[in-house]
NUDOFI-798088 format. One record per residue (C-alpha): residue in one letter; y, x, z. Coordinates in steps of 0.2 Angstrom, whole numbers, plus 5000, padded with zeros to 4 digits. Layout:
residues N
AYXZ...
***
This chain:
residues 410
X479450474717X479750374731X481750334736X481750294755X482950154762X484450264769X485550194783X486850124768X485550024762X485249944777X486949934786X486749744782X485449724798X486149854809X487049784824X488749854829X488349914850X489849914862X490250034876X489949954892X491050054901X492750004909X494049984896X495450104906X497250034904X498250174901X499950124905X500750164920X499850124938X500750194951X502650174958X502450244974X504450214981X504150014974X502450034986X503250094999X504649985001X504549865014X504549655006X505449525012X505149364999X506049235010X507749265001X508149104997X510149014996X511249094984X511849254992X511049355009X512649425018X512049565031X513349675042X513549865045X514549955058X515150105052X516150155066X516450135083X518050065092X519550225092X521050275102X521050365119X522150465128X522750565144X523450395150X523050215148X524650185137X524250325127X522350255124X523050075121X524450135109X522950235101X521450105102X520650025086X519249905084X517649935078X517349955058X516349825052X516049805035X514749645025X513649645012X513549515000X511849534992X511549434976X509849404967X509449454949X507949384938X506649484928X505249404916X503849434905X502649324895X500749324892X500449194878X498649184870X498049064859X496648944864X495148994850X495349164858X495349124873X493649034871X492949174860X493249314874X492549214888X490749294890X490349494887X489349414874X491149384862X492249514870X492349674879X493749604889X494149394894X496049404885X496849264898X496449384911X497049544902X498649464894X499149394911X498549564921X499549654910X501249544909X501049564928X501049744927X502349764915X503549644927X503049774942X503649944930X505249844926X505549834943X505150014948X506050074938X507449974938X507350024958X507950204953X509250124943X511250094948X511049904940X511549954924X509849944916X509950094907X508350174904X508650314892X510250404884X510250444864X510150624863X511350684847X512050604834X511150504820X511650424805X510450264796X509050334804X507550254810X507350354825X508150434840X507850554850X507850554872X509150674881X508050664893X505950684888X505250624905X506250464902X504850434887X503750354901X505250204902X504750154883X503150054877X502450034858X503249854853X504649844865X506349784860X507749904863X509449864862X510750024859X512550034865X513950134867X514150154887X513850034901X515549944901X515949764903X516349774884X515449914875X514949934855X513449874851X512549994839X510849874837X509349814846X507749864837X505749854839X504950014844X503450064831X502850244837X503450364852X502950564856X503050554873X503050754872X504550764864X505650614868X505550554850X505450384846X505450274833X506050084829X505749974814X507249844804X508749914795X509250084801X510550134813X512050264818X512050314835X512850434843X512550584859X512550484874X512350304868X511350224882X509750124877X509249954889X507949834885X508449724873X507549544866X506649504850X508549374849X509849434839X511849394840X513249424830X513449604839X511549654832X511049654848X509849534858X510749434869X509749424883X509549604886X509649704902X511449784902X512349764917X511049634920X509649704933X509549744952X510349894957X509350024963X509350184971X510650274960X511850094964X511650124984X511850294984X512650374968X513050544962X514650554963X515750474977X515850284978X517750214973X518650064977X517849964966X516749814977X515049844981X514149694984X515949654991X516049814999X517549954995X516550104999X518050224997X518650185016X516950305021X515850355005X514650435016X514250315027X514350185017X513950255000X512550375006X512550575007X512750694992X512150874989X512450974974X511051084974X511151144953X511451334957X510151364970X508251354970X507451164971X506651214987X508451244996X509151094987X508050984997X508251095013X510051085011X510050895008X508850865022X510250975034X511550855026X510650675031X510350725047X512050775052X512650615045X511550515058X510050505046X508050555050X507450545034X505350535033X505350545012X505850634997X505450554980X505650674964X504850664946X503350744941X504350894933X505350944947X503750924959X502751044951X504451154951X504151144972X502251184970X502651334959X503951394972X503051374988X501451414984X500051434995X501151405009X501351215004X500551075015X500050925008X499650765017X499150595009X500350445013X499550285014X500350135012X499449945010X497850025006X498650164994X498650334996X500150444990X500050634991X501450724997X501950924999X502550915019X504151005022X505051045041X506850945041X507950945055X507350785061X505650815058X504250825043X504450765027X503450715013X503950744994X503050644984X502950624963X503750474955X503850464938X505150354941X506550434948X507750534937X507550724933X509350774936X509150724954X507750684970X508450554984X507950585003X507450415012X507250345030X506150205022X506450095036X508250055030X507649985014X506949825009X506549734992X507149544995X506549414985X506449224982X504349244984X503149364977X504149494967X503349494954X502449304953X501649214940X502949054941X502348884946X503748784953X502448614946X500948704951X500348744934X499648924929X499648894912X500848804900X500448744882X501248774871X502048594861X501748654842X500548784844X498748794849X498948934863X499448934882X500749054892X500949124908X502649144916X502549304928X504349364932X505349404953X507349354958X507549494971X508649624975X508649784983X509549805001X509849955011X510449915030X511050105032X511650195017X512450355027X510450395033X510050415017X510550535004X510350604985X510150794979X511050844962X509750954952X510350984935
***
């Protein structure tokens, strides 16, 4: 009886074929309100101070003693912006970077990955943090836990803040002196569910502990002490927040002497439909002086609006530096507008723009790969690898914050 060679047997001269197609990067591409911002990278000293009028000179009356007894100067008020600083790090070690450099080793060269993606990452980090009120926080504990390895997100769609291996640090609120529960390394996330799940000793946490991101560097306190709380640029929710600005200095401003035209516009829209929430808040901008061009919401509460409108929606593609960003087009006092998806923004609210009174400052690109010396690469002095430094100093500014306003959800 003859026994035929099988494909076991012969395994041992078989060659292993690789897909030539594109290895897709499946982390996040597109942070259309980052895209959309205007850049100005010539922020250099230590502080940019820029002034806003906020209202014009008072007084007046049926004679000229009555409008001189009355009269009061014009209401001036100066921003001091600061910079904040923001880094990642694509380290390779030299054999691989030799072994990946032809499609004959590798399916992808590492250098250029590693770097491509540390680039990446920096850009997210400042997307998001855009939406942000300078806190850092990307993400709130949702109940309580005790010695657990895992948490759960109050809110799911904050799941896209969070990446396999990134260090998290956990604390009690957003104060200058908060408890620090712990900073720990995240092993596994369901981005459908909010679930996610952290390596080390376990840790108690409780509903509404807020989660920044932390460093692979422990303290004392458990926590990495270079992590983002209190430690970022301030964002959208910063500029213009939910509730009314108090007197508490903003970039040396007290907003409390006009929170709307200095602290931006509010609408509470949680007992009505999400297309008259952004009606109503479209009304509200323009009658505070604002003419609003776009509206940035998550991907939740835009299919919400799609749902609603229905075939009567219009959708219109907003281009920006070679990128296209689609948009349902809604008819505002002042004009048309365009909603468009971020995943970015927060789900609890959506923030109604006039883009031309924002602008990301920056010392440079923002983000950069860092060269004061020239250098791309650094080597490492004990190990045989390289490193790319990519990280931005910027901040974002707002030249008008009462032409621009935020919509309360949920």
């Amino acid at each position: 009886m003859t026994t035929a060679m099988d494909l076991s047997a012969f395994s041992g001269a078989l060659k292993t074929i690789y897909s030539k197609d594109k290895v897709e990067n499946l982390t996040y591409a597109n942070n259309p309100f980052h895209g959309m911002l205007k850049k100005d990278k010539n922020f250099v000293g230590s502080q940019m101070n820029f002034a806003l009028i906020y209202g014009n000179p008072t007084g007046g009356g049926v004679s000229i003693a009555a409008a001189q007894s009355a009269s009061q100067g014009s209401a001036i008020q100066g921003w001091q912006l600061t910079r904040k600083a923001h880094y990642n790090v694509a380290a390779v070690t030299n054999e691989t970077i030799l072994a990946s450099a032809s499609d004959a080793g590798a399916l992808l060269r590492a250098l250029v990955t590693e770097i491509n993606g540390a680039m990446r990452n920096c850009i997210r980090h400042l997307a998001v943090m855009e939406y942000g009120d300078g806190t850092g926080v990307i993400g709130t504990v949702a109940a309580n836990t005790s010695s657990t390895n895992a948490l759960a997100l109050a809110s799911i769609p904050s799941g896209t803040n969070f990446e396999k291996g990134q260090w998290i640090a956990v604390f009690s609120n957003t104060s200058t002196s908060p408890t620090a529960r712990g900073a720990r390394q995240i092993t596994n996330i369901n981005r459908a569910t909010g679930a996610i799940t952290f390596g080390g000793s376990t840790l108690s946490l409780t509903a509404g502990d807020v989660i920044v991101n932390g460093s692979g560097t422990t303290n004392s306190s458990g926590v990495g002490s270079d992590n983002d709380l209190n430690n970022v640029i301030t964002g959208l929710a910063g500029w213009i927040p939910l509730s009314a600005p108090t007197s508490t200095t903003f970039f040396g401003v007290d907003r409390s002497v006009d929170t709307e035209r200095l602290g931006g516009v509010r609408t509470v829209a949680t007992t009505v439909t999400i297309d008259e929430g952004i009606i109503n808040g479209l009304r509200d901008v323009a009658r505070s002086g604002g003419s609003p061009d776009v509206v940035f919401m998550n991907f939740e509460n835009f299919a919400s609006l799609v749902k609603l409108t229905g075939t009567q929606a219009r959708y219109e593609e907003k281009v920006k530096v070679g990128i296209s960003y689609s948009g349902i087009l809604v008819n505002g006092p002042t004009g048309q507008v365009k909603v468009i998806p971020d995943r970015n923004c927060p789900g609890d609210r959506c923030y109604i723009l006039q883009m031309d009174t924002w602008v990301l400052r920056s010392l440079g690109d923002a983000p950069a790969i860092l060269k004061p010396d020239g250098l791309e690469l650094l080597r490492d002095a004990t190990k045989d690898q390289v490193e790319a430094r990519i990280g931005y100093y910027a901040q974002l500014a707002c030249s008008a914050p009462g032409y621009n306003g935020v919509v309360q959800l949920s």
